[in-house]
C-alpha positions in Angstrom: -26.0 -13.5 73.5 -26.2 -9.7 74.1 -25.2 -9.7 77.5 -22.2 -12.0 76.6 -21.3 -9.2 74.1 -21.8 -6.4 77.0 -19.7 -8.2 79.1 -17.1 -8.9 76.5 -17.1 -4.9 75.7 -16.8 -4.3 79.6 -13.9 -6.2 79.8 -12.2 -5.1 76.7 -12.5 -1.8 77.9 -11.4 -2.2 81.4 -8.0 -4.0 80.1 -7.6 -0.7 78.0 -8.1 1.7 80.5 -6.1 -0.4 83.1 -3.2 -0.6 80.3 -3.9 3.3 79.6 -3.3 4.0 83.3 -0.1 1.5 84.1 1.9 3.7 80.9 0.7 6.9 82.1 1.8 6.2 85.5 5.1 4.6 84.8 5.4 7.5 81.7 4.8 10.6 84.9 7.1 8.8 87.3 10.0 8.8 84.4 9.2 12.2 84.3 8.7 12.7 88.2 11.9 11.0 88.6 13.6 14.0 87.0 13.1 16.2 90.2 15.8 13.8 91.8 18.4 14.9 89.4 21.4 16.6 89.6 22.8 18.5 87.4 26.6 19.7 87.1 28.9 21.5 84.7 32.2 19.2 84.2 33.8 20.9 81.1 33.4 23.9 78.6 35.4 23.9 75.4 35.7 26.2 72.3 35.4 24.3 69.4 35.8 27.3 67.3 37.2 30.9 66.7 35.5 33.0 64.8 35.5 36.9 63.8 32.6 37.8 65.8 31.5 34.8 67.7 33.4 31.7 69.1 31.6 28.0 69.4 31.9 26.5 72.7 30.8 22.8 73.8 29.2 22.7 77.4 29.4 19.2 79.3 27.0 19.0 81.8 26.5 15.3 83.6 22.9 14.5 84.7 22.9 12.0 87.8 19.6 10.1 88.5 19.6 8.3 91.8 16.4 7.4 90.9 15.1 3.5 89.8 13.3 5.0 87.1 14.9 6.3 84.0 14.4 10.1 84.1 12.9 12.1 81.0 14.2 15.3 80.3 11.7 17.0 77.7 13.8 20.0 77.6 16.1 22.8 79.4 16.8 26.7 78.9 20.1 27.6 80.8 22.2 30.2 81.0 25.8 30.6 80.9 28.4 32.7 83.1 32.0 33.2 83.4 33.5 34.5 86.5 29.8 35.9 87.2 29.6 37.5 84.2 26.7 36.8 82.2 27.5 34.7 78.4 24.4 33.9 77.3 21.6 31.3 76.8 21.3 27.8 75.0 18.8 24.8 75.0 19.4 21.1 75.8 17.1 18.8 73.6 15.1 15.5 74.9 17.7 13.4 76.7 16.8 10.3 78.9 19.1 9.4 81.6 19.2 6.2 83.3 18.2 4.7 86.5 20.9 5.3 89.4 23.3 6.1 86.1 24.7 9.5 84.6 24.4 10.7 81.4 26.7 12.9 80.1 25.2 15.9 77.7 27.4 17.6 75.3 25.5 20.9 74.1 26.8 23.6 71.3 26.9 27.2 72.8 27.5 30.3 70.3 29.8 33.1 72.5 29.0 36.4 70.8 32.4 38.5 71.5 30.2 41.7 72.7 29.3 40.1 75.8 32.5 38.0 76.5 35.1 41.0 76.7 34.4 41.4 80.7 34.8 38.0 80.9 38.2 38.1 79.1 39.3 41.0 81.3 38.1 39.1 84.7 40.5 36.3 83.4 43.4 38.1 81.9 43.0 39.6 85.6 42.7 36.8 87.5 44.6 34.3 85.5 41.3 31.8 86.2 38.0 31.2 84.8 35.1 29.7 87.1 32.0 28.6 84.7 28.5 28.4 86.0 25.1 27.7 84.3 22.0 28.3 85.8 18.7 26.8 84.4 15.6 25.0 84.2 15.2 21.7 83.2 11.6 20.9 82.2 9.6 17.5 82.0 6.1 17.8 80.0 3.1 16.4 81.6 -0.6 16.2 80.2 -1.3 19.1 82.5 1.2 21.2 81.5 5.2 21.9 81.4 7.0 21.8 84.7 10.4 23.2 85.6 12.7 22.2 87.8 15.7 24.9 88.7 19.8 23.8 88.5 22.4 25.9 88.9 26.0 24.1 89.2 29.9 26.5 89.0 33.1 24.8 87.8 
């Protein structure tokens, strides 16, 4: 009877670790599938008006051409205006879909100190070209990997 129990223990632990291993490989290629991405800027609003700061709304879309769904733990990016520099903001966990886009709307504070070359550039120019630069990041049991985008519109 013993060795029918240490076989039953073998086996019971070999469907774990084989379960364990399927979800951690299908879990890192959501997460791999990320690298495929791209990232672009289709729209940047102001929400708000305020006496020292304005409230903008970015819209970035996230393509995955991927068949897995792709995980996006986190990004950091950066905002510009006719090249000059606006400021930073954060993009929370988002999941976008296999060979689908997901559109991510994402709150960005405009403090007026650094947006007055900005509004010179455009009262100059009569135009406003947008870019964000940044670094999406997927989390991994060995660590947090980044994976640059940078898109203008």
């Amino acid at each position: 009877m013993a060795l029918s129990n240490k076989k039953a223990i073998i086996v019971l632990v070999s469907v774990v670790l084989t379960a364990l291993a399927l979800v951690g490989g299908y879990e890192l290629a959501r997460r791999d599938a990320l690298k495929s991405c791209e990232v672009s800027l289709a729209d940047v609003r102001v929400v708000s008006i305020g006496l020292s700061s304005a409230s903008l709304e970015l819209e970035l879309r996230v393509y995955n051409p991927t068949s897995f769904a792709a995980v996006l733990d986190r990004a950091d990016y950066s905002l510009y205006a006719n090249g000059i520099y606006l400021g930073d903001g954060k993009i929370s966990k988002q999941e976008i879909p296999p060979g689908g886009t997901r559109t991510i709307k994402t709150p960005f504070s405009l403090s007026y100190s650094g947006a007055l070359d900005a509004l010179w550039s455009y009262l100059k120019t009569e135009e406003v070209t947008w870019r964000v630069n940044g670094t999406a990041c997927y989390e991994t049991p060995l660590g947090s990997f980044g994976i640059p985008f940078n898109h203008a519109a």
